[in-house]
PyMOL CGO cylinders between C-alpha atoms (Angstrom):
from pymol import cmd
from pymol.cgo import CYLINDER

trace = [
    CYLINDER, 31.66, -28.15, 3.71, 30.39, -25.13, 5.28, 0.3, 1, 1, 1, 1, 1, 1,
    CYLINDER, 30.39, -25.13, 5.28, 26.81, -24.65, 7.01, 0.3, 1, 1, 1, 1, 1, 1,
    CYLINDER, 26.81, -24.65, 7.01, 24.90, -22.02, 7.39, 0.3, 1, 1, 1, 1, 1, 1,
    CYLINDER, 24.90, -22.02, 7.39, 21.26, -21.38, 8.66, 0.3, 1, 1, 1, 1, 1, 1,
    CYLINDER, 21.26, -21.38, 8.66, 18.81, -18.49, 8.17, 0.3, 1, 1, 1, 1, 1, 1,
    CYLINDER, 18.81, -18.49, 8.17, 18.90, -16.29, 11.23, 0.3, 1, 1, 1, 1, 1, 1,
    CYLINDER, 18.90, -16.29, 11.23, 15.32, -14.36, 9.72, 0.3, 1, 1, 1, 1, 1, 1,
    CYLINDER, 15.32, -14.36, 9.72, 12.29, -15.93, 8.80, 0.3, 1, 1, 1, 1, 1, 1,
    CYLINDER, 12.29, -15.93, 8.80, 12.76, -17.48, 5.20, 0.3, 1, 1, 1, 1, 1, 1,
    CYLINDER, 12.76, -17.48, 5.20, 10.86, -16.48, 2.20, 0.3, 1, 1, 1, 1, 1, 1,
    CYLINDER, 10.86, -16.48, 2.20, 11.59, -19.58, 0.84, 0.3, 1, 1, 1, 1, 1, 1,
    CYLINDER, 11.59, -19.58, 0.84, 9.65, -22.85, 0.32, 0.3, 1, 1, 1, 1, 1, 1,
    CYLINDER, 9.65, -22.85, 0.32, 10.67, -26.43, -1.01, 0.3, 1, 1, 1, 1, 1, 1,
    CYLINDER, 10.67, -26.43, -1.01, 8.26, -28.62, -2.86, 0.3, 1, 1, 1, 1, 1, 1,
    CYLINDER, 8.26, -28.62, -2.86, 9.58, -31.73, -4.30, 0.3, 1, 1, 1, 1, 1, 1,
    CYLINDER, 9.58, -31.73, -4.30, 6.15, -33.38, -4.57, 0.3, 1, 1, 1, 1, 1, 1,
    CYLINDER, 6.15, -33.38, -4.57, 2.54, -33.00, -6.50, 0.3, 1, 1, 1, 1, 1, 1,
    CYLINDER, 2.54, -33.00, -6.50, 1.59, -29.37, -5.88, 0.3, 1, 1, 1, 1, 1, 1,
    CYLINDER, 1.59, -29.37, -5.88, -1.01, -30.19, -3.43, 0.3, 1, 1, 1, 1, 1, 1,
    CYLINDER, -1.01, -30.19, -3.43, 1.94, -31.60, -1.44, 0.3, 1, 1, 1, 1, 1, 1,
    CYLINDER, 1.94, -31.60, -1.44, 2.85, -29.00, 1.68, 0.3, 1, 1, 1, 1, 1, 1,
    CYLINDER, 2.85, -29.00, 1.68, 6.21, -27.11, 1.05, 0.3, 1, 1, 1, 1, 1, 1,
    CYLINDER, 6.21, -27.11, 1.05, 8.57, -26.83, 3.58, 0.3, 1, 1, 1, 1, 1, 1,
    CYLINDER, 8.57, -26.83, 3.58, 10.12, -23.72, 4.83, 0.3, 1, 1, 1, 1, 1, 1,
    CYLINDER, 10.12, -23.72, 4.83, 14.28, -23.59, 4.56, 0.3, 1, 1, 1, 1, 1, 1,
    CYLINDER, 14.28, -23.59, 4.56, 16.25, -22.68, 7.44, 0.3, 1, 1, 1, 1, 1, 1,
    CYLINDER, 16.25, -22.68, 7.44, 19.47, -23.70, 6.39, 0.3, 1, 1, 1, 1, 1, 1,
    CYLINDER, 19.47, -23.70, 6.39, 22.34, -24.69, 3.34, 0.3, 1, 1, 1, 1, 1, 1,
    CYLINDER, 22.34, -24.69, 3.34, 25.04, -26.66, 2.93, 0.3, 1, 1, 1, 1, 1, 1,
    CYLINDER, 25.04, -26.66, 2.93, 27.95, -24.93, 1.33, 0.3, 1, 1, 1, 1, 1, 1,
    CYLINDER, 27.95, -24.93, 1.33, 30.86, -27.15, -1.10, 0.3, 1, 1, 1, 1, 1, 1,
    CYLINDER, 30.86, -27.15, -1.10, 33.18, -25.56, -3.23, 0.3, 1, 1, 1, 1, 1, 1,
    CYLINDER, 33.18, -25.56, -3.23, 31.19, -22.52, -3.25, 0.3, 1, 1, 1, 1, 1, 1,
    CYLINDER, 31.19, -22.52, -3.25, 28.03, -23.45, -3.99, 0.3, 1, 1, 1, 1, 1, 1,
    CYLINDER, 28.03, -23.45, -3.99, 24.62, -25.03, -2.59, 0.3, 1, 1, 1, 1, 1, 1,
    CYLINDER, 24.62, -25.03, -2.59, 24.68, -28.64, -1.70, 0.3, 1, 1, 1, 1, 1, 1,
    CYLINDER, 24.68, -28.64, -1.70, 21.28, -28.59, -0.08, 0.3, 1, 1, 1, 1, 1, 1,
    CYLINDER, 21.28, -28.59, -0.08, 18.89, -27.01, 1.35, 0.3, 1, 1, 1, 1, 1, 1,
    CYLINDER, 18.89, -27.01, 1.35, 18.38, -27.81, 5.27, 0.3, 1, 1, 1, 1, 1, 1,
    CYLINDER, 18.38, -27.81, 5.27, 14.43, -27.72, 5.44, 0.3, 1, 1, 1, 1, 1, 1,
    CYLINDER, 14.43, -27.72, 5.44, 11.34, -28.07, 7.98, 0.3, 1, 1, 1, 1, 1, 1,
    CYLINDER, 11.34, -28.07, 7.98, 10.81, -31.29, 6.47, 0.3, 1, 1, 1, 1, 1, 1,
    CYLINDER, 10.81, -31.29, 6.47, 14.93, -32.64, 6.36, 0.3, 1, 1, 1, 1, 1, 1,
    CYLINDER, 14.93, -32.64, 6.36, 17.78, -32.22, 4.05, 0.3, 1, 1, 1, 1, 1, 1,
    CYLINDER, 17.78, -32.22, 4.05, 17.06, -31.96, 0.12, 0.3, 1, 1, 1, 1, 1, 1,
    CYLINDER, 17.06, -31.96, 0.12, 20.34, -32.73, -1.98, 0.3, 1, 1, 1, 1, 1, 1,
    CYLINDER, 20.34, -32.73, -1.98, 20.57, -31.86, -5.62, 0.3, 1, 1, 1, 1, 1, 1,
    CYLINDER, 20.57, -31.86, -5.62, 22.83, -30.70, -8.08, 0.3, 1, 1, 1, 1, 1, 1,
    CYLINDER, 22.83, -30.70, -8.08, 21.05, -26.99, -8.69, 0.3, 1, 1, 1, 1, 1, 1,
    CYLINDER, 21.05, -26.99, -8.69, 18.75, -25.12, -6.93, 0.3, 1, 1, 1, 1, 1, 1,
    CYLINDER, 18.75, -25.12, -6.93, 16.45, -22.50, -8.54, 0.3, 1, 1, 1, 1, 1, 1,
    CYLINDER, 16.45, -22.50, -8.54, 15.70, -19.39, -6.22, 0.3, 1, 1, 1, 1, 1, 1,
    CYLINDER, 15.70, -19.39, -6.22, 12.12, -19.00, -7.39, 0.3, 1, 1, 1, 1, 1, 1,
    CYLINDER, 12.12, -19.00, -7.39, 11.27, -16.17, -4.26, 0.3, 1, 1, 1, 1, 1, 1,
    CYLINDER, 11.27, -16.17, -4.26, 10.69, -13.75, -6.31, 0.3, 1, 1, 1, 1, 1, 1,
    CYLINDER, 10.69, -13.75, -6.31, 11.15, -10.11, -5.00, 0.3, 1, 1, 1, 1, 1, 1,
    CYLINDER, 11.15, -10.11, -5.00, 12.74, -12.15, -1.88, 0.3, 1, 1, 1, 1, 1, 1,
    CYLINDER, 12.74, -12.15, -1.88, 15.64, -13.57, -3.99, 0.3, 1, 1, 1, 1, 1, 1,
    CYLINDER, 15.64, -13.57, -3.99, 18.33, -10.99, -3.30, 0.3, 1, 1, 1, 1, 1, 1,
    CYLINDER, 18.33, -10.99, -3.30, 17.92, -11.17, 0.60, 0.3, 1, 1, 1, 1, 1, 1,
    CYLINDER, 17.92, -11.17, 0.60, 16.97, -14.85, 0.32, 0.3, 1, 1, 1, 1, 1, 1,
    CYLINDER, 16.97, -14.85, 0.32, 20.00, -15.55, -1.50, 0.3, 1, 1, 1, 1, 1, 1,
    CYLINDER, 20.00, -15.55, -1.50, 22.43, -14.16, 0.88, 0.3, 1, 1, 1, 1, 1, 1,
    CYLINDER, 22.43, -14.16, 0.88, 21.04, -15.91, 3.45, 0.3, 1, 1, 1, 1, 1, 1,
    CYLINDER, 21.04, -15.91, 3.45, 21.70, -19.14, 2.27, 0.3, 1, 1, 1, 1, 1, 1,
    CYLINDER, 21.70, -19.14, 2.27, 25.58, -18.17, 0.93, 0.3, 1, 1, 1, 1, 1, 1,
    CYLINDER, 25.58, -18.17, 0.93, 24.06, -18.52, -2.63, 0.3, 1, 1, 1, 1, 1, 1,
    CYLINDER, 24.06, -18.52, -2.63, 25.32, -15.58, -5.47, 0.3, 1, 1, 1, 1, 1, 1,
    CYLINDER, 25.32, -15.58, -5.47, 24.89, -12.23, -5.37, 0.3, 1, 1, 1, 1, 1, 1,
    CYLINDER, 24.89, -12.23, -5.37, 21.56, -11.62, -7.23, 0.3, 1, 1, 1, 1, 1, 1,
    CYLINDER, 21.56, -11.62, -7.23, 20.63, -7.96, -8.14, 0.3, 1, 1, 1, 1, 1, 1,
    CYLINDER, 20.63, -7.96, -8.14, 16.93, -8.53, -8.25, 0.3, 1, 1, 1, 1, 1, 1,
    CYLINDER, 16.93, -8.53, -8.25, 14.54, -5.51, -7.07, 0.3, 1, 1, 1, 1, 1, 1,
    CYLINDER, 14.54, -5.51, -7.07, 10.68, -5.40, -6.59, 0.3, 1, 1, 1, 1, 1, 1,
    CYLINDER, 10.68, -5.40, -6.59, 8.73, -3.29, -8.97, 0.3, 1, 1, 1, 1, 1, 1,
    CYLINDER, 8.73, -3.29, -8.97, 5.08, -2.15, -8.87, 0.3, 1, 1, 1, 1, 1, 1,
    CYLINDER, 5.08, -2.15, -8.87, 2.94, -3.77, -11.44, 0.3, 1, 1, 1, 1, 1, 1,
    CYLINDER, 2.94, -3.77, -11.44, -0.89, -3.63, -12.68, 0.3, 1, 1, 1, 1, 1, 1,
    CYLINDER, -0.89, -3.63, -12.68, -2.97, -6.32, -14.59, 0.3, 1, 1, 1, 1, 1, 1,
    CYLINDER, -2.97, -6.32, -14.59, -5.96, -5.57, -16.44, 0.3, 1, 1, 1, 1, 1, 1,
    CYLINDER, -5.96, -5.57, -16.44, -7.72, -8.19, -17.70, 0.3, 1, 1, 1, 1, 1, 1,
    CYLINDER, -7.72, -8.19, -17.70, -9.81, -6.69, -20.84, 0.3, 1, 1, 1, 1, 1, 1,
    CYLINDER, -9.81, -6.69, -20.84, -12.72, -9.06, -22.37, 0.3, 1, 1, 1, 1, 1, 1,
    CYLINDER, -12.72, -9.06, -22.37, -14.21, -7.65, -25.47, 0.3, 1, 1, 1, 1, 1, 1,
    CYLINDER, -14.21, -7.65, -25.47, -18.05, -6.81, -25.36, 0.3, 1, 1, 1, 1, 1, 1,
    CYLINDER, -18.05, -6.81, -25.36, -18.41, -8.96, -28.98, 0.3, 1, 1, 1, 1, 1, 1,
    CYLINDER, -18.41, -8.96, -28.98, -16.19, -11.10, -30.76, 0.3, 1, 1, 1, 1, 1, 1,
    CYLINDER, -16.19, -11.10, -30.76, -13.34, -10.06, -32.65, 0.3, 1, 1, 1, 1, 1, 1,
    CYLINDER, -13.34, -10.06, -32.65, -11.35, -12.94, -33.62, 0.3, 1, 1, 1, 1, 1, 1,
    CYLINDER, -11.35, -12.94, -33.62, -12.35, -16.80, -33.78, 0.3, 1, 1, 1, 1, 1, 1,
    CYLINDER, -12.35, -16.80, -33.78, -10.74, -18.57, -30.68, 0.3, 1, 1, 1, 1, 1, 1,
    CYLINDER, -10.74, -18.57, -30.68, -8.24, -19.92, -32.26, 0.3, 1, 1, 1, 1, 1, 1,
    CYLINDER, -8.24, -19.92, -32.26, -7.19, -17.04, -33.94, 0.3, 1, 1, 1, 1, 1, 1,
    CYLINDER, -7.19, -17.04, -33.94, -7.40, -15.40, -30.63, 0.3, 1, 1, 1, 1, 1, 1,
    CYLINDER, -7.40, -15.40, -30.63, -4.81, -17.87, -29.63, 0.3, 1, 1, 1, 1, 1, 1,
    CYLINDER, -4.81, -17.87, -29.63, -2.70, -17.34, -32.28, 0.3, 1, 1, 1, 1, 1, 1,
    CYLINDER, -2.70, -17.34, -32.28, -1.72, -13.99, -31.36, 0.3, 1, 1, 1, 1, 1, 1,
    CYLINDER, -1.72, -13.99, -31.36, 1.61, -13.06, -29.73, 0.3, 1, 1, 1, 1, 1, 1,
    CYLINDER, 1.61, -13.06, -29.73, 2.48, -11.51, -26.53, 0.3, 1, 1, 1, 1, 1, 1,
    CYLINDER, 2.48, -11.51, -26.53, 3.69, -8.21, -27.42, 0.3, 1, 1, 1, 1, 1, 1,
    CYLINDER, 3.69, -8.21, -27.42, 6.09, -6.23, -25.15, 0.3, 1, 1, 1, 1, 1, 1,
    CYLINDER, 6.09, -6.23, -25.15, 6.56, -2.49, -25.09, 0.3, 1, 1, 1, 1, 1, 1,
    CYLINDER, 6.56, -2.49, -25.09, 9.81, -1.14, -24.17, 0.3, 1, 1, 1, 1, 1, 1,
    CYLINDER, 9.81, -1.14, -24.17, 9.81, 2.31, -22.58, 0.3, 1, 1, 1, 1, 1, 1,
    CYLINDER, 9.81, 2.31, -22.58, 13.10, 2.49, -20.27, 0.3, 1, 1, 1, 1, 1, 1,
    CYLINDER, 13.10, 2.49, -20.27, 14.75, 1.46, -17.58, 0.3, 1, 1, 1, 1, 1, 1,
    CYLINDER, 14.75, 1.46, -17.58, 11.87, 0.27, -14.89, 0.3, 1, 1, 1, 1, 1, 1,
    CYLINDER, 11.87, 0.27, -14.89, 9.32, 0.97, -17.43, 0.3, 1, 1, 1, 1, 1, 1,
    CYLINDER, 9.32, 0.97, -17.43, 7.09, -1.12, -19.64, 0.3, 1, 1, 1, 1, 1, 1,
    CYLINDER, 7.09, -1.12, -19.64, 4.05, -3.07, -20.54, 0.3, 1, 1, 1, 1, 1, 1,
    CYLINDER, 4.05, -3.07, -20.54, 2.87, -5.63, -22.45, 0.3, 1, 1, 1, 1, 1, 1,
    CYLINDER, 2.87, -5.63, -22.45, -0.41, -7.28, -23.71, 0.3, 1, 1, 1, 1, 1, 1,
    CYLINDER, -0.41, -7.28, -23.71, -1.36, -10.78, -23.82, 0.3, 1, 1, 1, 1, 1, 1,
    CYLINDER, -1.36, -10.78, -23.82, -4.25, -12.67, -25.49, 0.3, 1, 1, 1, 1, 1, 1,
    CYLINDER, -4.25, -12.67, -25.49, -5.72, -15.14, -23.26, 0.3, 1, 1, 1, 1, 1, 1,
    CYLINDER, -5.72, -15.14, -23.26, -8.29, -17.63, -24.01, 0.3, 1, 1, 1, 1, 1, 1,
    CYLINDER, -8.29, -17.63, -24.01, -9.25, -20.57, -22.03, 0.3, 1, 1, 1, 1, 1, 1,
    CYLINDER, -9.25, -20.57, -22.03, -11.82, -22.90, -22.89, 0.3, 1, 1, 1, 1, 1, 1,
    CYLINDER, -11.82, -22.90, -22.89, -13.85, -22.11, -20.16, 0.3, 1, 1, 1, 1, 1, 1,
    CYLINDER, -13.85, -22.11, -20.16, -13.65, -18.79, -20.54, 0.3, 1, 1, 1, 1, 1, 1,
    CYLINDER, -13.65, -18.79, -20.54, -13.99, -16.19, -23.11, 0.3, 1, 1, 1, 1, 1, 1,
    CYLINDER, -13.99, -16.19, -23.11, -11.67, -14.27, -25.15, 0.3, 1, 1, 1, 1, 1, 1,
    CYLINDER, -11.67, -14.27, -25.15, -9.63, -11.69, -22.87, 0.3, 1, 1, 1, 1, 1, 1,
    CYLINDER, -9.63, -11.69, -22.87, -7.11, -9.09, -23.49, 0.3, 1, 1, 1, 1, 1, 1,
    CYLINDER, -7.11, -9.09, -23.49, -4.29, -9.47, -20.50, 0.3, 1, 1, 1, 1, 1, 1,
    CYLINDER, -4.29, -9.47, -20.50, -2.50, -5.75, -20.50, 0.3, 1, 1, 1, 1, 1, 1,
    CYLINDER, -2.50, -5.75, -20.50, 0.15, -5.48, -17.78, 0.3, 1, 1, 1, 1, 1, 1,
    CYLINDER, 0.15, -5.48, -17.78, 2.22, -2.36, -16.88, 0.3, 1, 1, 1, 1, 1, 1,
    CYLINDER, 2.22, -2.36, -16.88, 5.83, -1.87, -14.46, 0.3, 1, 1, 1, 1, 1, 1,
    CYLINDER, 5.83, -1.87, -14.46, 5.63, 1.70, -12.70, 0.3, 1, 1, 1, 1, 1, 1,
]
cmd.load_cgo(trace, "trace")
C-alpha cells in the first residue's frame, strides 16, 4: 500500500451524497496493486472498488497526481448555439424524436446538432462545434 497526496491544488471533487450535498476536495490516494484504493478527501477517506475521473480537461494532470493511469485527454475549444425556431416545425414529440447527429471533419474537428425540447420550454435546435 502506497500513499500519495496532491502537492497542487486538486481539480477534483467527491460527492457521494444528493447533489445538493457539498463535495469534498481530494488531496490524497491510496495505492494497492497498482491501482486506487481511495481517495484521501477534505471530508475523510472514501473506499471503493473504481473510481471515475470525471475532471474533465483536468483529468490528465489530475490523474497523475493521484498515481492513477496515464490518460491522454486534452482541452479543446468549443461553441454552443442554442437555435429556437421563429414558428413551429415539428410537433413536440416529433421534435423529440429526432437524433443527435454528429459531423465528422478530422482530427480536433467537428460538430454536431441536437434537438432539445423541454416541457417548459420550446422547441430548440442545440448546434455545437470543436475548433
Amino acid at each position: 500500500m502506497r500513499k500519495r497526496s496532491t502537492s497542487e491544488a486538486s481539480p477534483a471533487r467527491v460527492n457521494s451524497g444528493p447533489p445538493s450535498s457539498p463535495a469534498a476536495e481530494v488531496i490524497g490516494a491510496t495505492l494497492r496493486r497498482g491501482a486506487i484504493s481511495s481517495l484521501e478527501t477534505t471530508a475523510g477517506s472514501f473506499e471503493a472498488d473504481w473510481f471515475l475521473n470525471a475532471t474533465n480537461a483536468w483529468a490528465t494532470r489530475f490523474s497523475a497526481l493521484v498515481g492513477g493511469m496515464h490518460l491522454d485527454v486534452k482541452p479543446l475549444k468549443r461553441y454552443l448555439y442554442r437555435i429556437t425556431p421563429t414558428h413551429a416545425i415539428l410537433d413536440s414529440l416529433a421534435w423529440d424524436e429526432l437524433p443527435m447527429t454528429v459531423f465528422g471533419a478530422g482530427i480536433g474537428r467537428g460538430a454536431f446538432a441536437r434537438p432539445v425540447f423541454r416541457r417548459t420550454d420550446t422547441a430548440r435546435l442545440l448546434i455545437g462545434r470543436a475548433a
